[in-house]
ZAMARGU-4260 file (C-alpha; in steps of 0.2 Angstrom, whole numbers, plus 5000, padded with zeros to 4 digits):
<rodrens>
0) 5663/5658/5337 | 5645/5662/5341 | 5644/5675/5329 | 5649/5660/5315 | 5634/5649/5324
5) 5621/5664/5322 | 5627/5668/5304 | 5624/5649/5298 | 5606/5648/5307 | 5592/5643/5294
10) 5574/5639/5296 | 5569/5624/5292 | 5565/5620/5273 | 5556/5604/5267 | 5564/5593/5254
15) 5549/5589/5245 | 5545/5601/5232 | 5525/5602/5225 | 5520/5607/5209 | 5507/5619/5207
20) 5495/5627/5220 | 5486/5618/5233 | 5466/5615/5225 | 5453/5621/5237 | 5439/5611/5234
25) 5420/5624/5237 | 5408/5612/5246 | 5389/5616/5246 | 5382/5625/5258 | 5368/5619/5260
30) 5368/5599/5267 | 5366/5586/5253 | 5361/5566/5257 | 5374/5556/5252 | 5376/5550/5237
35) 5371/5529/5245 | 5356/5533/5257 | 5341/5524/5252 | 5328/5538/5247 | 5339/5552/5249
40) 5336/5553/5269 | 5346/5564/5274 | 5353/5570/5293 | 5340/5576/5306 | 5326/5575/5291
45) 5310/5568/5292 | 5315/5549/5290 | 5329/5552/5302 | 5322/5548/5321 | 5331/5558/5333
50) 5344/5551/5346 | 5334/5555/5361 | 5320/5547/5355 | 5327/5531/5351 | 5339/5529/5368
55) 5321/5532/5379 | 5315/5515/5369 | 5329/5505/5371 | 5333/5495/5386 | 5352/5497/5392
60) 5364/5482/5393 | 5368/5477/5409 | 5380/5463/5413 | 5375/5456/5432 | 5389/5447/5439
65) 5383/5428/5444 | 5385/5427/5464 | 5385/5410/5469 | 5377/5404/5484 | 5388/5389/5490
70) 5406/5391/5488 | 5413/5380/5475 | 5419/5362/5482 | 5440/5359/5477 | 5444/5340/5477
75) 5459/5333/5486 | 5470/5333/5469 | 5465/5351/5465 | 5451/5350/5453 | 5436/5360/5454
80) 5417/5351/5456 | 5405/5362/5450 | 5385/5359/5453 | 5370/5360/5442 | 5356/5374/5445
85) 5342/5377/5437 | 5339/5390/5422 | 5333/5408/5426 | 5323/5419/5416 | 5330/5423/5398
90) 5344/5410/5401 | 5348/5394/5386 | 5357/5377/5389 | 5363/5376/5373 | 5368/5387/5358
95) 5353/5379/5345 | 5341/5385/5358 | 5344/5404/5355 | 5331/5413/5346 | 5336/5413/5326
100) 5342/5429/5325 | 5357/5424/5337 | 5364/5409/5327 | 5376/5408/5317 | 5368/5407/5298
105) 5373/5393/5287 | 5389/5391/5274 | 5381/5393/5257 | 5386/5380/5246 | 5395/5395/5235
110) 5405/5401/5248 | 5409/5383/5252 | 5416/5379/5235 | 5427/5395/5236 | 5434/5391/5254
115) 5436/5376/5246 | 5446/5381/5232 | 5457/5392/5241 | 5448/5409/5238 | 5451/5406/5218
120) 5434/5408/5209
</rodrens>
């Protein structure tokens, strides 16, 4: 019987059959700017500003968790009091008072009239 097993043994052979042989495709040696950058800048060129450089210039983000200094009051049927505090440094009431770069832009009236009209133009 083990004989029969070891006889009938295969490797594994796809179904799928391709025509042909496989294209290799020669790419440039040399690096090429692509074929969409704006005055053919290309990576690590003279346009490019290197990493390094732009990281030591920028100020990390760093979120700062809100400690409170009184604990907040609970009412008798559950509900939570909160109290006003006034506004610290780089801090807005409301959303119109971000600066402009922060809001949200305008509906054009032509992307109006195609929300409008179900995306049909």
């Amino acid at each position: 019987m083990r004989q029969t097993v070891t006889k009938l043994a295969q490797s594994y052979t796809p179904m799928i059959k391709f025509l042909g042989k496989h294209p290799v495709t020669k790419h440039p040696i040399e690096i090429l700017p692509h074929p969409c950058t704006v005055n053919g800048l290309v990576p690590g060129g003279e346009g490019c500003l290197n990493p390094a450089e732009y990281l030591k210039n920028s100020k990390p983000f760093v979120v700062v968790p809100y400690k409170k200094q009184h604990a907040s009051k609970t009412t008798a049927d559950g509900a939570i009091s909160f109290t006003d505090r006034p506004l610290q440094n780089n801090e807005v009431s409301s959303i119109a008072e971000l600066p402009a770069k922060y809001r949200f832009k305008p509906i054009e009236e032509k992307e109006l009239e195609c929300i409008n009209s179900g995306g049909v133009m």
